[in-house]
Structures are given as C-alpha cells and as structure tokens.
C-alpha positions in Angstrom: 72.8 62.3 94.6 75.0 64.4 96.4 76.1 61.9 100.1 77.4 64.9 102.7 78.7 61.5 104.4 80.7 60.3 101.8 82.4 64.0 100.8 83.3 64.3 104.5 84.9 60.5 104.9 87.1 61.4 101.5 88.0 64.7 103.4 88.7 63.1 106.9 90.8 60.2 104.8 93.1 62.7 102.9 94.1 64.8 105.7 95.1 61.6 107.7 96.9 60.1 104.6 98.8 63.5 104.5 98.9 64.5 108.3 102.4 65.4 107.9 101.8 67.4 104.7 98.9 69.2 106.4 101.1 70.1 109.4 103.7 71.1 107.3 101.7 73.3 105.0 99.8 74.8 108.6 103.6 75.7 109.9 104.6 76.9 106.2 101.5 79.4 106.5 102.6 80.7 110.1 105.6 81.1 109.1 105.0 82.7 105.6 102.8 85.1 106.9 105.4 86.0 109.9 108.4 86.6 107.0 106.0 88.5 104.8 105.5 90.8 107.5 109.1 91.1 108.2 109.7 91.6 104.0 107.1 94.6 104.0 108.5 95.9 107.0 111.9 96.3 104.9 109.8 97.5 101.6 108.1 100.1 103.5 111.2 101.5 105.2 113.1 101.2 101.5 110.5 102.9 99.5 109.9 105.9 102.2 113.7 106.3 102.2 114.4 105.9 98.4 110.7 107.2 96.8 109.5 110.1 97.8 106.5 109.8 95.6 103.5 108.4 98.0 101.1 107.3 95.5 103.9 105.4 94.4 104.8 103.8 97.4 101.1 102.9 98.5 100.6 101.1 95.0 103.7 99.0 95.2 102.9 98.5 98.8 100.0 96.8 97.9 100.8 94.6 95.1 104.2 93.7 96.7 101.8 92.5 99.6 99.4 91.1 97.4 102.0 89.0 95.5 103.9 87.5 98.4 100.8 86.4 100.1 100.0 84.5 96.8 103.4 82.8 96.4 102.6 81.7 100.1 99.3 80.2 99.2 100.8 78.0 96.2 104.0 76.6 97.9 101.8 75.4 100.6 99.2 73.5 97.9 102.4 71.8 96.9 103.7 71.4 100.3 99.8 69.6 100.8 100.8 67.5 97.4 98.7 69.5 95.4 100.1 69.4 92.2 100.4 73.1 90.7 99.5 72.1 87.1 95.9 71.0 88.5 95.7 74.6 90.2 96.6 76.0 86.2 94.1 74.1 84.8 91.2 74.5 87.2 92.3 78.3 86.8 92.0 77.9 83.3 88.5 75.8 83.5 87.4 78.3 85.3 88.2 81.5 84.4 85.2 82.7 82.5 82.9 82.2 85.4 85.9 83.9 87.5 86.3 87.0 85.0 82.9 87.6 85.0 82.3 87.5 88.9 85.7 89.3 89.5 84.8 91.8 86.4 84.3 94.6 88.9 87.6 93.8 90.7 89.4 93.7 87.4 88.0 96.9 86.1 89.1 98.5 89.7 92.5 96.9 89.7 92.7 98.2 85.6 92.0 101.6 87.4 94.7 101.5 89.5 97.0 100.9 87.2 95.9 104.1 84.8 96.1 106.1 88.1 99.5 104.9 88.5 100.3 105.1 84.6 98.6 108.5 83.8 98.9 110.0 87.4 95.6 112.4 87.2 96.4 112.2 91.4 98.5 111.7 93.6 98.6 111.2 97.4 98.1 114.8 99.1 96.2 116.1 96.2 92.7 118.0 97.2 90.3 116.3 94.7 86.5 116.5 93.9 85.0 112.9 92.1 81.9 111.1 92.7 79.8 114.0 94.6 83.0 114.1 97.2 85.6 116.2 98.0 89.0 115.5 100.1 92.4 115.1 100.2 93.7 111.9 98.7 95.6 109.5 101.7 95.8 106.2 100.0 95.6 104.4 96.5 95.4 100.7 96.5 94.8 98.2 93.9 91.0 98.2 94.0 90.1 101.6 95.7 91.1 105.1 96.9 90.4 106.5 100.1 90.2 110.2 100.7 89.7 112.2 103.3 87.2 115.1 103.4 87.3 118.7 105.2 84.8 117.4 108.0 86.7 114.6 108.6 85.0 111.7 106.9 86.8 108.6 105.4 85.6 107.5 101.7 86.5 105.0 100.2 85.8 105.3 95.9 86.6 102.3 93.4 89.2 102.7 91.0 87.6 102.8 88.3 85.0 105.1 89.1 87.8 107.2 89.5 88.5 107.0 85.9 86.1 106.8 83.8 84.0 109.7 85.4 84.6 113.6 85.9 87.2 114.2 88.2 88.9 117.8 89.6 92.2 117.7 90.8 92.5 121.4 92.6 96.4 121.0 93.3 97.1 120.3 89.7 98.2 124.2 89.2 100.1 126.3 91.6 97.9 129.2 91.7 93.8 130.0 91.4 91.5 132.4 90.5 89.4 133.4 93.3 85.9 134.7 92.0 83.4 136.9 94.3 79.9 139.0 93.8 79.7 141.7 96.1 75.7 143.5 95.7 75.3 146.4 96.6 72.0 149.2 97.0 71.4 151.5 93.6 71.8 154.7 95.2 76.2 153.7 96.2 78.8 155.6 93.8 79.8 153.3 91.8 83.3 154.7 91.8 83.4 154.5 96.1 82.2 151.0 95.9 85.2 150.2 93.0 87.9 151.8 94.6 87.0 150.1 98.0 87.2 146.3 96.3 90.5 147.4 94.7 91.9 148.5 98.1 91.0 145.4 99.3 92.2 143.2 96.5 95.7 145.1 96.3 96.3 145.0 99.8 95.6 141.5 101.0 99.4 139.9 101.4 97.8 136.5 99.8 96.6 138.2 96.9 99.1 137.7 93.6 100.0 141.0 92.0 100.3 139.0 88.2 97.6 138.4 87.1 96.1 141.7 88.8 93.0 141.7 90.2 89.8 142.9 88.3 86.7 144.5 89.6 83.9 145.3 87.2 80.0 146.1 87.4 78.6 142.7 86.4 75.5 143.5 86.1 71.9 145.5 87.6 70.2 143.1 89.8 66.3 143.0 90.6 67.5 144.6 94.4 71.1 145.7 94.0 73.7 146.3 91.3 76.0 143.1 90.9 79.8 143.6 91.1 82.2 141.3 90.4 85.7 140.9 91.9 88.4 138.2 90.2 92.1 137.7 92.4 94.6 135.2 91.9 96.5 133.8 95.0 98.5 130.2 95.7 96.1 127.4 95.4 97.1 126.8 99.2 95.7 129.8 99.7 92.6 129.5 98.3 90.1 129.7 101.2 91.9 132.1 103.0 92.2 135.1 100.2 88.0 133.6 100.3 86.8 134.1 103.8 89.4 137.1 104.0 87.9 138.9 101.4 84.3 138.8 102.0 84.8 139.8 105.5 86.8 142.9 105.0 83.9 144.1 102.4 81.6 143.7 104.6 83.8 145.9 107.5 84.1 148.4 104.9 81.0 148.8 103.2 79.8 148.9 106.8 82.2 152.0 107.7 81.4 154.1 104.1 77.7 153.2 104.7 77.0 151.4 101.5 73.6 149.6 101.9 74.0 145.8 101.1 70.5 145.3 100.0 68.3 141.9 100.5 65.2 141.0 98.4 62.2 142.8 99.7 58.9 143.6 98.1 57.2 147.0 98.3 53.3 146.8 98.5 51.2 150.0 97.3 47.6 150.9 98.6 45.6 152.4 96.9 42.5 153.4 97.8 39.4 154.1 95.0 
C-alpha cells in the first residue's frame, strides 16, 4: 500500500544527505541557464551574420537551444549523484510508453526535419495549408507559425505541414492572373475585346511574355462570359488583380457597355 508518509521521509532524507549536491546542482541550473543565454546570444548574431537563409537559422536556433538545455539537465543529475547510466536505462525501460505518448511530437519534429531537408518553404514564403493562408515567420522543431493578411498568428504542426496539400505562391517568380469580365448580349464584341486588350497591354505590372489573352468564354444565362489571362511578378499579384477589375469597370462605364446582373422577366398574360 502506497504510505505518502513514507515516500516524503525518503525524499526529505536524500535531499539532507545531499544538501550540498542539491545546492550545487540549484547554482549549476542558474548558472547554466544564464550562459545558455549568453551562448544563443552569440549563435543568433553568428547565424544572422554568416546565414542568410532564415528558415535555416530559426531551425538551428531551436535545436541549438534545445540541446544545451538538455546537457544542463544531465550534468546537474550527476552533480545531484544521479548516476547517468540509471538515466539510460530508465530511458530505455521506458521508451515504448514514451514513444507512444511523444508519437505526436516525434512525427512533428520528423516534420521539421523534411522541411529543413526538402525545403517546400521557407521563412518569407506566402503559403496556403490547412484551410490557412499567410506568410511563413518561423519554423521550429515541432510547429510553424505563419502570419495571415488580417493579421492573425497560427501556429500549424509539422507534420501536418507535410503530409497534406500544401501551396507555396512564391515558389515561381511570376503568375498568371485569371479574370471574367460579363457583359450584356447586345455589346460588340469587338468594342468589349479591344477595351480588355488596352487595359491588359497598358498596365506597367502587366508582363509583355507571355502576352495577355482575351477570349469569349462562353454565353451566360444573363451576359456573355469573357475571359481575360495576364502574367505579372508574383509580388505583384494583387495589384495587376484589384487594378484590373477596376479600370474595366471605368471603361465599360464610359463606352456604355451594360454589365448585366441576374434578373427574371415575368409575362402576363391575360385569357
């Protein structure tokens, strides 16, 4: 039968049989955790002057981190005259039960280290996974955090990040911007064409190569369907977007070309 007593007599009795141990391992924690800070002060200053690569430099960041904090934790079980081979060997009792509650953790850190390996991100990179999209700002060993266009923090594990469906948008330097302009039946077709190609050759973000492409796509149930296809830096993306919408609209406006809306005509008749 389990005596609460008798556990806390044993602990009471070992830290006074090693008082001086137990001090020394409580100043050997203070101090550790003091020159870790210091060592990661002199990493981080090394890495942003030497590596230019930020996903990079937040990986190693964090293992670096990781790794001096555990050193710290077994030099002061030997400093409390825990011997390290009972540490290996409860480790190795124990590491079934710890895989399987850590299996989440490993399969994120396993993540991280394809990210780092295969690179399908990096830090800066405007990506789309897990119903989100943001701007990537940090990878660490278990997670990444981006940052999305209203300005909300989320943070995805690892290995959700690779093992689902994932769109990297800075991947390529340049992207295809797609648009469907409608129009009424009764516009020339040839007035509504020639106003979308003045507007896609004269936008300064637009990109001459590939050329842009306008085409009828197809006869709607309340307009006729045109398509409009232009190719600009992927920086540019959302500008050349919002750009070019608003300057149809202007012009269709000023050559009177109906932009028509669903509507339903009723007819009486009368017996």
């Amino acid at each position: 039968m389990f005596n609460f007593e008798e556990m806390l007599s044993n602990v009471r009795s070992f830290i006074l049989d090693r008082l001086p141990n137990v001090i020394g391992a409580i100043v050997l924690i203070i101090v550790g955790l003091w020159l870790i800070k210091g060592i990661m002060r002199i990493v981080d200053s090394s890495l942003k002057k030497y590596n230019k690569d930020k996903t990079l430099y937040s990986f190693v960041n964090a293992i670096t981190r990781f790794s001096l904090k555990l050193v710290l934790f077994f030099t002061a079980a030997s400093v409390l005259g825990i011997p390290l081979e009972s540490f290996m060997v409860l480790l190795g009792a124990a590491g079934l039960a710890i895989g399987f509650a850590l299996k989440d953790n490993l399969a994120n850190l396993s993540g991280g280290v394809i990210i780092l390996g295969f690179r399908p991100f990096n830090v800066g990179d405007f990506i789309q996974s897990q119903g989100e999209m943001g701007t990537v700002t940090d990878i660490q060993l278990l997670y990444t955090t981006i940052n999305t266009p209203d300005n909300r923090k989320v943070i995805i594990p690892n290995s959700d990040m690779v093992t689902s469906k994932l769109i990297n948008f800075n991947v390529e330097k340049t992207r295809r911007v797609d648009f469907k302009f409608g129009v009424g039946y009764e516009a020339d077709i040839k007035k509504v064409k020639e106003i979308l190609n003045d507007i896609s050759n004269n936008h300064p973000l637009v990109l001459e190569d590939p050329k842009p492409f306008i085409g009828l796509l197809e006869h709607g149930d309340n307009a006729i369907i045109y398509t409009v296809r232009v190719w600009c830096e992927t920086a540019n993306y959302w500008t050349v977007f919002y750009d070019v919408q608003e300057e149809a609209k202007l012009k269709f406006d000023e050559n009177n070309i109906n932009i028509p809306y669903p509507q339903l005509d009723v007819h009486m008749i009368k017996e």
